[in-house]
LUMLUMDREN-656916 format. One record per residue: x, y, z of N, C-alpha, C in turn; residue number from 1. Coordinates in Angstrom, 2 decimals, padded with zeros to 5 digits, always signed. Layout:
BEGIN
{{X; Y; Z}; {X; Y; Z}; {X; Y; Z}; NUM}
...
END
This chain:
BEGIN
{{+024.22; +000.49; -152.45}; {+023.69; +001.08; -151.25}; {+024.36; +000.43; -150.04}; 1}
{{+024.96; +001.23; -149.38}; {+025.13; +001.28; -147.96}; {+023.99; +000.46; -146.85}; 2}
{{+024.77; -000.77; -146.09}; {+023.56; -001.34; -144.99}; {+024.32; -000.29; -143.68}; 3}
{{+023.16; -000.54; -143.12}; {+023.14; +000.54; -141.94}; {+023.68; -000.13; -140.94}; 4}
{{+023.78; -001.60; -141.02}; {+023.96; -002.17; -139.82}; {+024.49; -003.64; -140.70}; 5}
{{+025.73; -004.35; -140.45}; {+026.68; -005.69; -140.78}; {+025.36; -006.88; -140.70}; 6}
{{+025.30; -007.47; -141.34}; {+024.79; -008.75; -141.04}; {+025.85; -009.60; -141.08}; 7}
{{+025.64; -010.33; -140.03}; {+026.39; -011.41; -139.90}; {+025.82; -012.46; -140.25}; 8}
{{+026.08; -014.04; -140.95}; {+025.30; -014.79; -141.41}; {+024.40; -015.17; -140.11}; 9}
{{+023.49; -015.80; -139.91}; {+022.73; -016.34; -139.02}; {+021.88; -017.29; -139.51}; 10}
{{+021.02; -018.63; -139.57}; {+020.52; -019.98; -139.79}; {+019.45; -020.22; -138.82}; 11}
{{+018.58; -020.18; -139.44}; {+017.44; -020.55; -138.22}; {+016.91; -021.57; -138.97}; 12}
{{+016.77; -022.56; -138.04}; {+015.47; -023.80; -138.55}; {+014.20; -023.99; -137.61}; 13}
{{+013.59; -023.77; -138.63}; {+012.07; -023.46; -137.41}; {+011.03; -024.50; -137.65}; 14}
{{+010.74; -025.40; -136.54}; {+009.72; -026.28; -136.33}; {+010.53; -027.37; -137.61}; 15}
{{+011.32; -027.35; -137.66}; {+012.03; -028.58; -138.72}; {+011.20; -029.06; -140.14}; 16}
{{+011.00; -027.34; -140.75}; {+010.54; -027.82; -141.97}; {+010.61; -026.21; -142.56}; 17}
{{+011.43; -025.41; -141.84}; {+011.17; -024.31; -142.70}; {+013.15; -023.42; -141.87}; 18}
{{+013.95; -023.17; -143.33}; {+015.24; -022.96; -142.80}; {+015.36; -021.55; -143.72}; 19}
{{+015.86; -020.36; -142.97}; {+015.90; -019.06; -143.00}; {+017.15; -018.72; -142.88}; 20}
{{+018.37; -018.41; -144.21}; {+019.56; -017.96; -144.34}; {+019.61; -016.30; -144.21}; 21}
{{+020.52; -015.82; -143.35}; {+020.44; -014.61; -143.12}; {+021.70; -014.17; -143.41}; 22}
{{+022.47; -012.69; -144.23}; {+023.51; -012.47; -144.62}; {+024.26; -013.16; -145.78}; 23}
{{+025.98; -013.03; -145.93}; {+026.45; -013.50; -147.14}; {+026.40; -014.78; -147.12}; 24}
{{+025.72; -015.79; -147.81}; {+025.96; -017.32; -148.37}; {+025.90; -018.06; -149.93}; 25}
{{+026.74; -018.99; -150.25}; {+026.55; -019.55; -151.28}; {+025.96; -020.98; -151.64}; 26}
{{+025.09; -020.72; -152.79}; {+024.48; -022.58; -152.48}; {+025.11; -022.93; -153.05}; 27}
{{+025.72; -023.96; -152.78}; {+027.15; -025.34; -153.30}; {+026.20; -025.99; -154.49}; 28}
{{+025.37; -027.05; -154.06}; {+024.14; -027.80; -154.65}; {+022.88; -027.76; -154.19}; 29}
{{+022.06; -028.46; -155.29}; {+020.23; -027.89; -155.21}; {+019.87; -029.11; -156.02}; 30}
{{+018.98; -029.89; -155.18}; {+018.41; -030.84; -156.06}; {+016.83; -030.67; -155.11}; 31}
{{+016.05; -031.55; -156.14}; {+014.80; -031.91; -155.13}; {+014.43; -032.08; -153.64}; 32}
{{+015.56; -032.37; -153.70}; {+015.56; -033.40; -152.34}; {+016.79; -033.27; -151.24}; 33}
{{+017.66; -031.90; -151.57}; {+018.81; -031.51; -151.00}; {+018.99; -029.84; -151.17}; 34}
{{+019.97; -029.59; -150.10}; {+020.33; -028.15; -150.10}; {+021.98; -028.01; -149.72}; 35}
{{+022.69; -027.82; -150.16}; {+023.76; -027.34; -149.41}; {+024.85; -025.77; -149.92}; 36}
{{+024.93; -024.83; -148.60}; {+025.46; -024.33; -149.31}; {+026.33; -023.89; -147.97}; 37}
{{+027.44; -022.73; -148.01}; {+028.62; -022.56; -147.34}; {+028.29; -020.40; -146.93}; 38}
{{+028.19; -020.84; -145.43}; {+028.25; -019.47; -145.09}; {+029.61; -019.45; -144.10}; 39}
{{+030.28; -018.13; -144.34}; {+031.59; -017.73; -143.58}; {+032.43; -019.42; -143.35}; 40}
{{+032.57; -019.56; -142.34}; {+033.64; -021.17; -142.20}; {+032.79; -022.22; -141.93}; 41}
{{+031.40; -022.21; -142.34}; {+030.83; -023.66; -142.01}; {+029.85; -023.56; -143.40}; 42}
{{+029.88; -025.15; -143.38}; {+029.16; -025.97; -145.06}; {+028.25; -026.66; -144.25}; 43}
{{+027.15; -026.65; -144.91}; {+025.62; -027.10; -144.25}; {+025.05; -028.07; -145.66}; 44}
{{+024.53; -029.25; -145.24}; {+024.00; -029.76; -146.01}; {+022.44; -030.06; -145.43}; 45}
{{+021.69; -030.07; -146.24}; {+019.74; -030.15; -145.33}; {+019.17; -031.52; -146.45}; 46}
{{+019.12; -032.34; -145.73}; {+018.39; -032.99; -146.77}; {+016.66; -033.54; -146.64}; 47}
{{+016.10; -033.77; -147.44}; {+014.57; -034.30; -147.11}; {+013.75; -034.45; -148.30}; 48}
{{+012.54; -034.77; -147.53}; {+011.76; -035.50; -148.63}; {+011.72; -034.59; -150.32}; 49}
{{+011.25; -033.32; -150.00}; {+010.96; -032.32; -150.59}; {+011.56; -031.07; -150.29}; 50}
{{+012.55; -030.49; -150.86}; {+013.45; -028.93; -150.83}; {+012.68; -027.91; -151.62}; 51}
{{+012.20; -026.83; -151.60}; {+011.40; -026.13; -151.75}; {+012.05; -024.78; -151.94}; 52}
{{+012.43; -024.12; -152.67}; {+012.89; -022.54; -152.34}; {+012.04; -021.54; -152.58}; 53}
{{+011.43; -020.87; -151.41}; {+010.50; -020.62; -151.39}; {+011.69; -018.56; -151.78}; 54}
{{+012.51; -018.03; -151.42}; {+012.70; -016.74; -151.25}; {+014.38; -016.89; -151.33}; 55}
{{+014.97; -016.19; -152.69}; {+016.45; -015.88; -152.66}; {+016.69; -014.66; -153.17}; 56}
{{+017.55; -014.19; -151.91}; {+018.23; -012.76; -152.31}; {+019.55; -012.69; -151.86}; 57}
{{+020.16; -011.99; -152.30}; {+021.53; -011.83; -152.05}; {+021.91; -011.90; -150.24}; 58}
{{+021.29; -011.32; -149.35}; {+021.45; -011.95; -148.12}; {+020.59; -012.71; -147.21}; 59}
{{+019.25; -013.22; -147.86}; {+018.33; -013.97; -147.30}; {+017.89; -015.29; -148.10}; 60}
{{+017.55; -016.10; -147.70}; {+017.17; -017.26; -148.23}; {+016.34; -018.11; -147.48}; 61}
{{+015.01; -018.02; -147.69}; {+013.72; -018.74; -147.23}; {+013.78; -020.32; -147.45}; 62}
{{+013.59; -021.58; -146.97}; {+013.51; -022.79; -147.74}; {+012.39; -024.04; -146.80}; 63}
{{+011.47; -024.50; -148.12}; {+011.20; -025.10; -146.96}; {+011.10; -026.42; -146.99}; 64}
{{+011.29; -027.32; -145.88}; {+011.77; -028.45; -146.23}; {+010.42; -029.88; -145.96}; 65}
{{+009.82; -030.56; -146.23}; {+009.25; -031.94; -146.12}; {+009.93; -033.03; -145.89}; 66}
{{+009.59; -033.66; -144.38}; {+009.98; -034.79; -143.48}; {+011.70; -034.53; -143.75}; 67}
{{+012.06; -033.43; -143.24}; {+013.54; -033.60; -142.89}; {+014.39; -034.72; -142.43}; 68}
{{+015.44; -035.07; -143.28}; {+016.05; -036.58; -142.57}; {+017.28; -036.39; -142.58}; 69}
{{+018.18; -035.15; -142.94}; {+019.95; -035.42; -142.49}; {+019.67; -033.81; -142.20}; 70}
{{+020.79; -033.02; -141.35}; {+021.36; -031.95; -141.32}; {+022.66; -032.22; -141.17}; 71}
{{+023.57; -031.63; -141.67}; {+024.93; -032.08; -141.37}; {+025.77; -030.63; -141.56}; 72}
{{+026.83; -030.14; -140.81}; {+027.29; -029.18; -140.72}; {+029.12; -029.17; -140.26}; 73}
{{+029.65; -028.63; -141.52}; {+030.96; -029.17; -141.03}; {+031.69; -027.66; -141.42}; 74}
{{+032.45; -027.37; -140.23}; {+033.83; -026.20; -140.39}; {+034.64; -026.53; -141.06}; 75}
{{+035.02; -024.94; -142.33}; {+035.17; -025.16; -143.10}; {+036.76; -024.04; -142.84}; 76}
{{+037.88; -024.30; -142.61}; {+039.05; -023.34; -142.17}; {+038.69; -022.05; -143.35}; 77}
{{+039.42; -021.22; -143.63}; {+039.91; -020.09; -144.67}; {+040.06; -020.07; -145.55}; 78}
{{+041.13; -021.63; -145.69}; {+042.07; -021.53; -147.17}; {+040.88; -022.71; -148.04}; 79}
{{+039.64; -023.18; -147.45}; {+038.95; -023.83; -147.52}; {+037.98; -023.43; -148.18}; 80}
{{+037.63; -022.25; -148.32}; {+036.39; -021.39; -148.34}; {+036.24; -021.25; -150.35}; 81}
{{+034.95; -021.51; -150.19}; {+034.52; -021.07; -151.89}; {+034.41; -019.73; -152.26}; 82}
{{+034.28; -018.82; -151.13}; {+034.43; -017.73; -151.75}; {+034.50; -016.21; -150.61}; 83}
{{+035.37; -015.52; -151.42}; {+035.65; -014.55; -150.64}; {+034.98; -014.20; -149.27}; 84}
{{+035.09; -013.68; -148.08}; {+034.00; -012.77; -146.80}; {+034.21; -011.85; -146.61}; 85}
END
């Protein structure tokens, strides 16, 4: 099926315990206590007490996080990329 309208990825972190992936992304790694995954040219890592996946679908991803303690976010060039855009 046809989207009516492009999503572009988009990342919201709300009140620093609840992070909302919007559009194409891949999760790299998943542990208890970590998240990281790579949308278009940037790699995001979330780390904290408790990682939670609360909602995954092919362009959304709900997560929620307990006492957040790293975000880290690094550009990632083209020839860099895990997977196709």
């Amino acid at each position: 099926m046809k989207k009516l309208f492009a999503l572009h990825p988009s990342i919201i972190l709300d009140e620093f315990n609840s992070l909302r992936i919007t559009g194409y992304y891949q999760i790299t790694a998943l542990t208890e206590q970590s998240i990281t995954f790579q949308t278009d040219d940037y790699a995001l890592s979330i780390k904290g007490e408790d990682v939670l996946v609360l909602e995954l679908t092919e362009q959304h991803a709900h997560i929620s996080i307990t006492e957040l303690t790293e975000v880290t976010i690094r550009h990632k060039p083209a020839e860099e990329r895990l997977y196709e855009s």
